[in-house]
N, CA, C and O atoms as CSV, one atom per row, in Angstrom:
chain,resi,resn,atom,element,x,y,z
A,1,UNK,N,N,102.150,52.242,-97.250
A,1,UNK,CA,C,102.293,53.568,-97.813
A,1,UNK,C,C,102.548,54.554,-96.674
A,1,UNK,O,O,101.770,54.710,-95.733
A,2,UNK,N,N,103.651,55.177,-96.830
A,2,UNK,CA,C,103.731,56.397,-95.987
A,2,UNK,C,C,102.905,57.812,-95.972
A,2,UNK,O,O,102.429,58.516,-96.863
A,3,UNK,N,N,102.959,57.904,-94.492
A,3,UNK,CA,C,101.910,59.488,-94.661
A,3,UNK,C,C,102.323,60.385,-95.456
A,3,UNK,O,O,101.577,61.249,-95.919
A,4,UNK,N,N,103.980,60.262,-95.799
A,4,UNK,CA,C,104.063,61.613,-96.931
A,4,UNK,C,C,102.964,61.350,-98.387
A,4,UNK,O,O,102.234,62.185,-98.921
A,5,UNK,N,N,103.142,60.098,-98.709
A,5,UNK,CA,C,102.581,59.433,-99.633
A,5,UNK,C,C,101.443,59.278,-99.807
A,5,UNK,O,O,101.100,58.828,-100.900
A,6,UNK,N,N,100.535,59.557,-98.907
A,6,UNK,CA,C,99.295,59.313,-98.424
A,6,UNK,C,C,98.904,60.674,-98.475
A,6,UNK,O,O,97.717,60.854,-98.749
A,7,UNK,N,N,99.626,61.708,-98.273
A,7,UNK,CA,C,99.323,63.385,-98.674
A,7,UNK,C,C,99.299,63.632,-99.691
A,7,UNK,O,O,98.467,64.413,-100.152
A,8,UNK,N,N,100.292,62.993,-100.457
A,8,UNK,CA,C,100.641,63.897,-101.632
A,8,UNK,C,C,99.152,62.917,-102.512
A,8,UNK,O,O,98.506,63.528,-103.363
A,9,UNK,N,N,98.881,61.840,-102.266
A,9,UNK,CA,C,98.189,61.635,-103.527
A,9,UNK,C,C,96.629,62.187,-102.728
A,9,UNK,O,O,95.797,62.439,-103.599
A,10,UNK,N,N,96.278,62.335,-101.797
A,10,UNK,CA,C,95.232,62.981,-101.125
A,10,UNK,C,C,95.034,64.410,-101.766
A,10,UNK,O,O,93.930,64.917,-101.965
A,11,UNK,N,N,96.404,65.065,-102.101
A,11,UNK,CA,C,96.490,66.417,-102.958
A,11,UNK,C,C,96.653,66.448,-103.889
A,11,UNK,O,O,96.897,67.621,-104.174
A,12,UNK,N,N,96.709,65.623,-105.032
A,12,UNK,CA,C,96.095,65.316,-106.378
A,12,UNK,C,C,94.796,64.969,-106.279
A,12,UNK,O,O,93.939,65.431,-107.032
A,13,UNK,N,N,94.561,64.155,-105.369
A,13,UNK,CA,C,92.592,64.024,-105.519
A,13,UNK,C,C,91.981,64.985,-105.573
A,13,UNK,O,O,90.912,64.891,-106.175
A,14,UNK,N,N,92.325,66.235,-105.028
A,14,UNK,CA,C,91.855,67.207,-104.475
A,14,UNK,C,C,92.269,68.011,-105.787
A,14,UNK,O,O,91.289,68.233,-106.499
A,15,UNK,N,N,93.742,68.615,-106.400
A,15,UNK,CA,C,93.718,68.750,-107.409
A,15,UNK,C,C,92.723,68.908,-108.495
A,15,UNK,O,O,92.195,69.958,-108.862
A,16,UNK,N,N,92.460,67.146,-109.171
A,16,UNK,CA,C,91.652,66.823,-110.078
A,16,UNK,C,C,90.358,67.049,-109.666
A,16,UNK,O,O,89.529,67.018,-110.575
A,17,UNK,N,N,90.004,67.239,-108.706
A,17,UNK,CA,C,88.118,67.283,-108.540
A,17,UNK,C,C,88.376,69.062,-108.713
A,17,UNK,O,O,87.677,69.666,-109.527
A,18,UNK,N,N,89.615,69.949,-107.734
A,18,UNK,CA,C,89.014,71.033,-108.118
A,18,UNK,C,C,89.112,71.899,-109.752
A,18,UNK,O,O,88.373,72.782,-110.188
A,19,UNK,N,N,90.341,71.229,-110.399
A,19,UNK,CA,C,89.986,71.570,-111.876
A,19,UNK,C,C,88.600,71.009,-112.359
A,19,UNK,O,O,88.221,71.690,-113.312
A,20,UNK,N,N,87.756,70.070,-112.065
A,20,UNK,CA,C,86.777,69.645,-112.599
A,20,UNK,C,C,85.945,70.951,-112.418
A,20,UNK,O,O,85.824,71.839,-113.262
A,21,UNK,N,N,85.495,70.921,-111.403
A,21,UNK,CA,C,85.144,72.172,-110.738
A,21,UNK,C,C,85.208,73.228,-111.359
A,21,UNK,O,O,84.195,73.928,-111.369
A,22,UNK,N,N,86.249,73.622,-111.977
A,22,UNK,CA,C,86.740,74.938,-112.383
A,22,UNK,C,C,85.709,74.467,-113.980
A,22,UNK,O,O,84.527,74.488,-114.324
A,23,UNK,N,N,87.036,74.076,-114.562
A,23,UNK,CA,C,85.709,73.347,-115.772
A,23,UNK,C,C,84.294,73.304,-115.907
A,23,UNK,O,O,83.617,73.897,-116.747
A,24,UNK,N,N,83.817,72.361,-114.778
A,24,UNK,CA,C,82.067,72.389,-115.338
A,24,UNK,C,C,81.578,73.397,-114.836
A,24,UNK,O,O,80.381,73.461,-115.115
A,25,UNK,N,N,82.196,74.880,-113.740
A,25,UNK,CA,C,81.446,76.054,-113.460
A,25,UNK,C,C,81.795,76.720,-114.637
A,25,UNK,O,O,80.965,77.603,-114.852
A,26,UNK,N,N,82.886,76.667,-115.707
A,26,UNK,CA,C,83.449,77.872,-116.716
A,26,UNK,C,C,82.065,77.567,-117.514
A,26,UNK,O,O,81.169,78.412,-117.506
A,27,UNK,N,N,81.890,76.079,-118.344
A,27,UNK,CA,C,81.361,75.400,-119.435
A,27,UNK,C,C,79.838,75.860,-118.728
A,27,UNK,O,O,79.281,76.645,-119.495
A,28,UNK,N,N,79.272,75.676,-117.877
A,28,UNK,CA,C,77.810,75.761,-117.649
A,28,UNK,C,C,77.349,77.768,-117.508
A,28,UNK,O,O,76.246,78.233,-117.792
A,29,UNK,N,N,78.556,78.574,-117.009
A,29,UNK,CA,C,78.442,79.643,-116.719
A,29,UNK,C,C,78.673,80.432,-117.982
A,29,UNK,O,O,77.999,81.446,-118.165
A,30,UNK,N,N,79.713,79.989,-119.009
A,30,UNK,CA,C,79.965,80.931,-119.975
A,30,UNK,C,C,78.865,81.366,-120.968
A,30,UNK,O,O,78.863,82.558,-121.273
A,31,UNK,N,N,77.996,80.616,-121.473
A,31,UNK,CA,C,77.032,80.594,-122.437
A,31,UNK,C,C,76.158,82.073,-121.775
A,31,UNK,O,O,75.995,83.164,-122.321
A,32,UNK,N,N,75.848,81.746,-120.839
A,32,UNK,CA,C,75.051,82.845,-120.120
A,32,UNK,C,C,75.397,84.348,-120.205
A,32,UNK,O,O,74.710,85.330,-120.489
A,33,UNK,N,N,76.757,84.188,-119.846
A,33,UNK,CA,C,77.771,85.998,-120.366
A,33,UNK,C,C,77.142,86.186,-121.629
A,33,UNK,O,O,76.734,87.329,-121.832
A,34,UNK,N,N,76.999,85.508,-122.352
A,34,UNK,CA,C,76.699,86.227,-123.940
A,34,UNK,C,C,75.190,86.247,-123.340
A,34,UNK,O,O,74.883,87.335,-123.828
A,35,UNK,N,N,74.544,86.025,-122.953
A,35,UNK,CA,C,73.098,86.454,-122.861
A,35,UNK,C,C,73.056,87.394,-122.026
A,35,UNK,O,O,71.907,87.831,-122.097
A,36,UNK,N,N,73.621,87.963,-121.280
A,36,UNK,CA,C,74.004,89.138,-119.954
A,36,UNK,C,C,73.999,90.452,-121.104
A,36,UNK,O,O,73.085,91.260,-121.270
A,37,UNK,N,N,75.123,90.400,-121.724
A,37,UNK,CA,C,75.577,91.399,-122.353
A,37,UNK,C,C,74.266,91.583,-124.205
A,37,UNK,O,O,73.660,92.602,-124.533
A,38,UNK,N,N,74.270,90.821,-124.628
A,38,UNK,CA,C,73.383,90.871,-125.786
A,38,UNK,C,C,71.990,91.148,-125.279
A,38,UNK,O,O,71.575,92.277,-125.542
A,39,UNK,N,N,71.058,90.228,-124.502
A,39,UNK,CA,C,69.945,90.521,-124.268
A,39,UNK,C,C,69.808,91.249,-122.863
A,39,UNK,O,O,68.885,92.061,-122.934
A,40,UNK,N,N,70.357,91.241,-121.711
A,40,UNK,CA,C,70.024,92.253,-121.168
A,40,UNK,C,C,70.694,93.683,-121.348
A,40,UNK,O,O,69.854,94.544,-121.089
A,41,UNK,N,N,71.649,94.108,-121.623
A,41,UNK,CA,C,72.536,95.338,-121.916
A,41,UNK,C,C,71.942,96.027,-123.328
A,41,UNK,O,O,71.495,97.165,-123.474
A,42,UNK,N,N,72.094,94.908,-124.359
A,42,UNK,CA,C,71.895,95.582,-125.766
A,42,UNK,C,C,72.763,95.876,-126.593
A,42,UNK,O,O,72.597,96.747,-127.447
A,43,UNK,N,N,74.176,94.957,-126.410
A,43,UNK,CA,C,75.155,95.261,-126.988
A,43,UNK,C,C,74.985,94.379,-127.776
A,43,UNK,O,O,74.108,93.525,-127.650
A,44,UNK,N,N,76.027,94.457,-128.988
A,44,UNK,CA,C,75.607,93.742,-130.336
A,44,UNK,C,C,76.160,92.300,-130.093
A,44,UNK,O,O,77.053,92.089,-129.272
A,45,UNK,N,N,75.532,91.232,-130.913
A,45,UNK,CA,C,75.859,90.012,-130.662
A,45,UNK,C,C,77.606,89.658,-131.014
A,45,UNK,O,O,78.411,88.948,-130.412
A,46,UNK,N,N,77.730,90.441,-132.167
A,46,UNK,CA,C,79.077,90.065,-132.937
A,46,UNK,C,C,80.741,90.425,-132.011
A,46,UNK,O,O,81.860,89.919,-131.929
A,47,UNK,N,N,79.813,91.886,-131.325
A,47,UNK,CA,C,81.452,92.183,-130.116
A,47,UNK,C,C,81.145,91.331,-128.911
A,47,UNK,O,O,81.928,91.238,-127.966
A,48,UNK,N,N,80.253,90.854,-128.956
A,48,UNK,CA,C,80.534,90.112,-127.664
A,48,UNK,C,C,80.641,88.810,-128.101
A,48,UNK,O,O,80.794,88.107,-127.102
A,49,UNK,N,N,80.635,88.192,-129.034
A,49,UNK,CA,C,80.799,86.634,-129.599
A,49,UNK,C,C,82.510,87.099,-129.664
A,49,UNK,O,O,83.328,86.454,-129.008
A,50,UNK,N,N,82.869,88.093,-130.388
A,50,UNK,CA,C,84.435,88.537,-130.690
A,50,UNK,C,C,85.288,88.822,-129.482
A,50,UNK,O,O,86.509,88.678,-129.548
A,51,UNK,N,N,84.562,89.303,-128.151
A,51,UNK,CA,C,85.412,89.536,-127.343
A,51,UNK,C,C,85.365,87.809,-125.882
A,51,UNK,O,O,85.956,87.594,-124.824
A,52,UNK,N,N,84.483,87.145,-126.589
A,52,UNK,CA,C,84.522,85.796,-125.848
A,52,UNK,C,C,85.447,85.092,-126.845
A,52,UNK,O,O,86.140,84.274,-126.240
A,53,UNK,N,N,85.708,85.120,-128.177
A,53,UNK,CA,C,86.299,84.268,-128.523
A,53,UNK,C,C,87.633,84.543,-128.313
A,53,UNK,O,O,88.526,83.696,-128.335
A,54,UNK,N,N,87.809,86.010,-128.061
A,54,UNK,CA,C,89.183,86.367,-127.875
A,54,UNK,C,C,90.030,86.041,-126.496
A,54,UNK,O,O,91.258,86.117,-126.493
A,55,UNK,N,N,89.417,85.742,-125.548
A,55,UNK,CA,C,89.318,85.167,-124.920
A,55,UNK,C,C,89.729,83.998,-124.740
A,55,UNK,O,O,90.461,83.561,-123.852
A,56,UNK,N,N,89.069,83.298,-125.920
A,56,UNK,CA,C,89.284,81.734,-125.575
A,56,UNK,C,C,90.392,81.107,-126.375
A,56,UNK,O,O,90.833,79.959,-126.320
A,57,UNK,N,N,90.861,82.470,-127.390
A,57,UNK,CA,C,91.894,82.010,-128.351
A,57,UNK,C,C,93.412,82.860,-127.660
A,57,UNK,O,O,94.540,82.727,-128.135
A,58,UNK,N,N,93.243,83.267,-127.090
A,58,UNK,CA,C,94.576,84.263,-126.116
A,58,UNK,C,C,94.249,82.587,-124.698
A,58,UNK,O,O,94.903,81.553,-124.837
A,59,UNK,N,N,93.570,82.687,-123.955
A,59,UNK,CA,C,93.945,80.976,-123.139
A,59,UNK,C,C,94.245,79.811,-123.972
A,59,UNK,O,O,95.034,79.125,-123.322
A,60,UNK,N,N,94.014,79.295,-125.018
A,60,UNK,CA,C,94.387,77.786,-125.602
A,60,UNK,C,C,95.677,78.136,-126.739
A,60,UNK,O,O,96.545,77.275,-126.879
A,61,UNK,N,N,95.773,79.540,-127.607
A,61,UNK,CA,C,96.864,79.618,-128.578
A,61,UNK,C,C,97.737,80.621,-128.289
A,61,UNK,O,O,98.233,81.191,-129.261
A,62,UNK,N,N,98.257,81.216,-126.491
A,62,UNK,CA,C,99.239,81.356,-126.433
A,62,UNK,C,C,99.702,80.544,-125.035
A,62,UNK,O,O,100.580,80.988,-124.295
A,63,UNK,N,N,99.042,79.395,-124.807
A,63,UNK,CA,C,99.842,78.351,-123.750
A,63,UNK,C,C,101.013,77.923,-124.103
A,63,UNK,O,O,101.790,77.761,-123.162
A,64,UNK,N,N,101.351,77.716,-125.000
A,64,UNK,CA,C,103.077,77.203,-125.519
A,64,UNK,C,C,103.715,78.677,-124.263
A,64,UNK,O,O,104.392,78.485,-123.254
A,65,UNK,N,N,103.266,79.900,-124.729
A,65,UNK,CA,C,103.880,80.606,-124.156
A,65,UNK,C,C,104.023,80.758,-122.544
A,65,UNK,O,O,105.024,81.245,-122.018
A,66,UNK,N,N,102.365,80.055,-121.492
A,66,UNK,CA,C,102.431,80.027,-120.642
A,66,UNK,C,C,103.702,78.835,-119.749
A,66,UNK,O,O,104.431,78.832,-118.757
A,67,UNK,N,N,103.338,78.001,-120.829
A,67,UNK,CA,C,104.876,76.826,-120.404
A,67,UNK,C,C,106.052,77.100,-120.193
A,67,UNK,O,O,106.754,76.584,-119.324
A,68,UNK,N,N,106.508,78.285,-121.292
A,68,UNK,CA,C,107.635,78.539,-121.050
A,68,UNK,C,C,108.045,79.545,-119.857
A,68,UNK,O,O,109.112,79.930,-119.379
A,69,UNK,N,N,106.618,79.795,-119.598
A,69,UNK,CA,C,106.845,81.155,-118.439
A,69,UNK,C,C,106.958,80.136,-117.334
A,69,UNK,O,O,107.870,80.312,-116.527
A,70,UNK,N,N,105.990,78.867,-117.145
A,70,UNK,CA,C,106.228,78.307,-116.275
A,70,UNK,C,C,107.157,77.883,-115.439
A,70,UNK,O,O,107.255,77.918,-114.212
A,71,UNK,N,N,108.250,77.215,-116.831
A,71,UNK,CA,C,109.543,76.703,-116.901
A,71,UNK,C,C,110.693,77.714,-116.159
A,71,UNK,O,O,111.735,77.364,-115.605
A,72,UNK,N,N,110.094,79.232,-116.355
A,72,UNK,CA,C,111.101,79.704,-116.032
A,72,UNK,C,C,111.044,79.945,-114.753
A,72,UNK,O,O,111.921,79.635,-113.946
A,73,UNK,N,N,109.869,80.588,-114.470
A,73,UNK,CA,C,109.356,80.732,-112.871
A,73,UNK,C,C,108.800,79.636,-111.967
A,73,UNK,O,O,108.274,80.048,-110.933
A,74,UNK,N,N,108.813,78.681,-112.109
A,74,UNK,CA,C,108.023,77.575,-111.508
A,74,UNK,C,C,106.964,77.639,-111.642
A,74,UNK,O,O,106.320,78.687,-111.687
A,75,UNK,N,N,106.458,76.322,-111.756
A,75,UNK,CA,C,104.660,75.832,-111.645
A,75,UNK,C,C,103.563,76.476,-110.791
A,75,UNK,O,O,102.606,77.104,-111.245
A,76,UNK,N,N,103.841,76.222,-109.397
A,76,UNK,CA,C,103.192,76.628,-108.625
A,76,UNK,C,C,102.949,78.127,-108.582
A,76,UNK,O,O,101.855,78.573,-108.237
A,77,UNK,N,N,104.069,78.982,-108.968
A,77,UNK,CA,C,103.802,80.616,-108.507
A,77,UNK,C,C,102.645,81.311,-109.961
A,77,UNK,O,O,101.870,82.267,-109.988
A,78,UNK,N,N,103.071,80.195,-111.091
A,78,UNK,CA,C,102.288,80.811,-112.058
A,78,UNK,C,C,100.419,79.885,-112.268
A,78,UNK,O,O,99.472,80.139,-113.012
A,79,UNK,N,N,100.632,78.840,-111.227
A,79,UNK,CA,C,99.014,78.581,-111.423
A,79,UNK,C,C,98.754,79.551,-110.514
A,79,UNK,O,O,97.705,80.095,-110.861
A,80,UNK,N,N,99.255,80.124,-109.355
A,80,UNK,CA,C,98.514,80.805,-108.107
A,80,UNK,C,C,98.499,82.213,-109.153
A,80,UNK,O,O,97.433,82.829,-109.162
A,81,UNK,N,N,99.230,82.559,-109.722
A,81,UNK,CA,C,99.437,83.756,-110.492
A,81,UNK,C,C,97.931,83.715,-111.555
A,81,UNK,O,O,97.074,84.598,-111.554
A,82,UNK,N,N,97.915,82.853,-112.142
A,82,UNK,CA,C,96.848,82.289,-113.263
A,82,UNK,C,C,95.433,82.371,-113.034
A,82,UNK,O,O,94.517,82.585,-113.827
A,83,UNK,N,N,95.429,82.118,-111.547
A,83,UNK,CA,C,94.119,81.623,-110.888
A,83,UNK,C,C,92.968,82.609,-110.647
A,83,UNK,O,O,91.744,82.620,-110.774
A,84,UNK,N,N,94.577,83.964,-109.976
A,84,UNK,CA,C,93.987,84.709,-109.195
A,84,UNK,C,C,93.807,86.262,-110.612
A,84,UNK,O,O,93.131,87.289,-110.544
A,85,UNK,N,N,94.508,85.882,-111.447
A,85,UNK,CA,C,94.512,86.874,-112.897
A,85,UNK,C,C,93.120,86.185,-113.444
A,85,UNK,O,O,92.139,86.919,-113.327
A,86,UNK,N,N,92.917,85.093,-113.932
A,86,UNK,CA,C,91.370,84.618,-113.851
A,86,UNK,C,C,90.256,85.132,-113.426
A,86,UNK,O,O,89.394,85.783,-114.018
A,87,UNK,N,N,90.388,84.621,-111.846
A,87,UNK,CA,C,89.190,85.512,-110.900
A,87,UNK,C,C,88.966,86.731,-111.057
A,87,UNK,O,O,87.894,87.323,-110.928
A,88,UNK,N,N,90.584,87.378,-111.510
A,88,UNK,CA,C,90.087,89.013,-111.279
A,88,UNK,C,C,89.496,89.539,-112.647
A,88,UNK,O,O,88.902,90.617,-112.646
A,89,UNK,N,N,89.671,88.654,-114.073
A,89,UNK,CA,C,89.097,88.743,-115.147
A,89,UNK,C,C,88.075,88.600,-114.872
A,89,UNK,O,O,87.463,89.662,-114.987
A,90,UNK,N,N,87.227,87.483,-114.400
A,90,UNK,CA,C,85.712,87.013,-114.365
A,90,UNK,C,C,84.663,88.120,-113.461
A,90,UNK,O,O,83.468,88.365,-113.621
A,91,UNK,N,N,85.767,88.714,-112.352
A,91,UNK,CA,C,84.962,89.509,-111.588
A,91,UNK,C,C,84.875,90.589,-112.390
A,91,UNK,O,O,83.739,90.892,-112.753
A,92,UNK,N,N,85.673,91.174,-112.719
A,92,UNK,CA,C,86.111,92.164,-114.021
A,92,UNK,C,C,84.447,91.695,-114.694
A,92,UNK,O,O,83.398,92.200,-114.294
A,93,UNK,N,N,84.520,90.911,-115.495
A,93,UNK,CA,C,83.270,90.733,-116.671
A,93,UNK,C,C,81.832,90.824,-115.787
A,93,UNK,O,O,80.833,91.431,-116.174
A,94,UNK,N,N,81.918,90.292,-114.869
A,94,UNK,CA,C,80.559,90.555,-113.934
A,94,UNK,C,C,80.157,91.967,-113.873
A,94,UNK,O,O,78.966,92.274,-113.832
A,95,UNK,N,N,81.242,92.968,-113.865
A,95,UNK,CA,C,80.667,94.111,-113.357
A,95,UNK,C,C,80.694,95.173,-114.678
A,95,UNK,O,O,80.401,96.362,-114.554
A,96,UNK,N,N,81.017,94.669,-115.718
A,96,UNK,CA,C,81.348,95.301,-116.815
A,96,UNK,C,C,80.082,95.897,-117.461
A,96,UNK,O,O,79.053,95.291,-117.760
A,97,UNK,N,N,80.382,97.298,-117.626
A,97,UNK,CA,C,79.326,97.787,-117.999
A,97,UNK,C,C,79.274,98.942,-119.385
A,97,UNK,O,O,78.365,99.661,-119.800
A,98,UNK,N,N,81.176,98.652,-120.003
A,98,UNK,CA,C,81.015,99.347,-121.086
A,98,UNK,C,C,81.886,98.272,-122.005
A,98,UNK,O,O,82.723,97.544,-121.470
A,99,UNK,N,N,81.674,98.240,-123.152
A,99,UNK,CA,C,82.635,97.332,-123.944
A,99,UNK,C,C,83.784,97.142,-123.642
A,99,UNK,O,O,83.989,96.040,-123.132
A,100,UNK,N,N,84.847,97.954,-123.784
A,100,UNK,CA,C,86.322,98.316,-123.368
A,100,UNK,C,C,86.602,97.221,-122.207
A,100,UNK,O,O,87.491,96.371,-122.169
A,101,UNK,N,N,85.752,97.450,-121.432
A,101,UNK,CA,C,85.813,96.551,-120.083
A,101,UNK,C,C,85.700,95.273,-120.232
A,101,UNK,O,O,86.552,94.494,-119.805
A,102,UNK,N,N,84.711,94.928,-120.810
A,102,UNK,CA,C,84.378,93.277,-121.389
A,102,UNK,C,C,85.766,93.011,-122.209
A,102,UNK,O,O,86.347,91.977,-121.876
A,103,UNK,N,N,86.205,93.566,-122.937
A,103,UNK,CA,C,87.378,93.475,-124.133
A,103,UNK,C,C,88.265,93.549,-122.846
A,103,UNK,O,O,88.826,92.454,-122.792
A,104,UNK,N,N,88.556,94.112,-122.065
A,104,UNK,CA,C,89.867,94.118,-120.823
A,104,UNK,C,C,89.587,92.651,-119.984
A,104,UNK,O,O,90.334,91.681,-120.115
A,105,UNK,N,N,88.283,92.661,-119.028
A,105,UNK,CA,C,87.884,91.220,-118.480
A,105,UNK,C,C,88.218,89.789,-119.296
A,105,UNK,O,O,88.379,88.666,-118.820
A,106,UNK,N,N,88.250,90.089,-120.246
A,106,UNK,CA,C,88.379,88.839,-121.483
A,106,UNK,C,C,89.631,88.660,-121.748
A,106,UNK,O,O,89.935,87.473,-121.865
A,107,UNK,N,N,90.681,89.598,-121.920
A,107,UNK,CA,C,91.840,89.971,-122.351
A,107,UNK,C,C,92.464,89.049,-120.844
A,107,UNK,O,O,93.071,87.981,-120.917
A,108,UNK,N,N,92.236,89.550,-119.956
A,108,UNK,CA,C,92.781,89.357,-118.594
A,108,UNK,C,C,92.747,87.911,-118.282
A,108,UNK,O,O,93.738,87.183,-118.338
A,109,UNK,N,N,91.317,87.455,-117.883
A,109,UNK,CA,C,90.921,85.707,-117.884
A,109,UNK,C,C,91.489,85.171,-118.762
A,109,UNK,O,O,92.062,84.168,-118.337
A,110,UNK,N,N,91.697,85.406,-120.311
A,110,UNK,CA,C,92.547,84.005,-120.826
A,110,UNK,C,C,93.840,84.373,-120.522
A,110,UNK,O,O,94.341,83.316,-120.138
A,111,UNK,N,N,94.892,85.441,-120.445
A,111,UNK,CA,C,95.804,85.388,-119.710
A,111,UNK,C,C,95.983,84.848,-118.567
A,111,UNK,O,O,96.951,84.103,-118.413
A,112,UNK,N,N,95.261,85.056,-117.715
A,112,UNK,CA,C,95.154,83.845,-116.375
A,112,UNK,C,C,95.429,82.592,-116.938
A,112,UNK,O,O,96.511,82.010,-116.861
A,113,UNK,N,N,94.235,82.120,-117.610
A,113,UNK,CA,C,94.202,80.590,-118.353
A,113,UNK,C,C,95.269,80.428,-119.130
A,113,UNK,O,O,95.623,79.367,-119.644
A,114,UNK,N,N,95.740,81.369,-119.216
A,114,UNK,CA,C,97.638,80.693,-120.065
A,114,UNK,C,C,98.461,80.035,-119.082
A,114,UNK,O,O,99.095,78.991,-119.232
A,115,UNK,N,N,98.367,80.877,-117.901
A,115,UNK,CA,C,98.978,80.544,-116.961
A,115,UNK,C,C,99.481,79.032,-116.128
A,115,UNK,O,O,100.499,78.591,-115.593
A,116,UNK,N,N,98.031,78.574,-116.412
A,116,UNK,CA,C,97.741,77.216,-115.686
A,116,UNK,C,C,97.601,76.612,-116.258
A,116,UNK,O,O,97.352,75.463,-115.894
C-alpha cells in the first residue's frame, strides 16, 4: 500500500471517529438544553420542546436540499461551512437568554446540519 493510500484511509479513520464524536456529544448534551431553559430560566416547556424540534426537523427534512447545495458547491466547502454554522448555532443556544434567540440558535444549527 502506498503512503498516499495509507493517508487517505488514516483520514477516514479519523473522519468516522470524529462524526462519532459529534454524535454521542449532540445525543448525550441535547436532553439537558431542555432542562437549561425550562427548569432553570422558566420558560415554558412547549416553546422550547417546539424550538428543539424545529431544529431537528429544518437538519433531517431539508437535507435533500443540503445535497443539492453540495453538488453545486462542493463537499468539502459546505461541511466546513456546516460545521462552523453549527458551532456558531450551539454557542448561540449556550448564551441565549431570550426566546427569539433560542428560536435563531436552533434555526441556525440545523441549517449547519443540512449542510453536512
Amino acid at each position: 500500500m502506498s503512503r498516499v493510500s495509507q493517508a487517505r484511509n488514516l483520514g477516514k479513520y479519523f473522519l468516522l471517529i470524529d462524526n462519532m464524536l459529534v454524535v454521542l456529544g449532540f445525543f448525550v448534551v441535547f436532553p439537558l438544553i431542555s432542562i437549561r431553559f425550562v427548569d432553570q430560566m422558566g420558560w415554558a416547556a412547549v416553546m422550547v420542546g417546539i424550538a428543539l424540534g424545529l431544529r431537528q426537523f429544518i437538519q433531517q427534512g431539508l437535507g435533500i436540499f443540503g445535497g443539492a447545495i453540495a453538488d453545486r458547491f462542493g463537499v468539502k466547502p459546505m461541511i466546513v461551512t456546516g460545521m462552523l454554522m453549527r458551532a456558531a448555532g450551539f454557542a448561540t443556544m449556550g448564551i441565549a437568554h431570550e426566546p427569539w434567540l433560542l428560536w435563531f440558535s436552533c434555526f441556525l444549527s440545523g441549517l449547519g446540519g443540512t449542510l453536512f
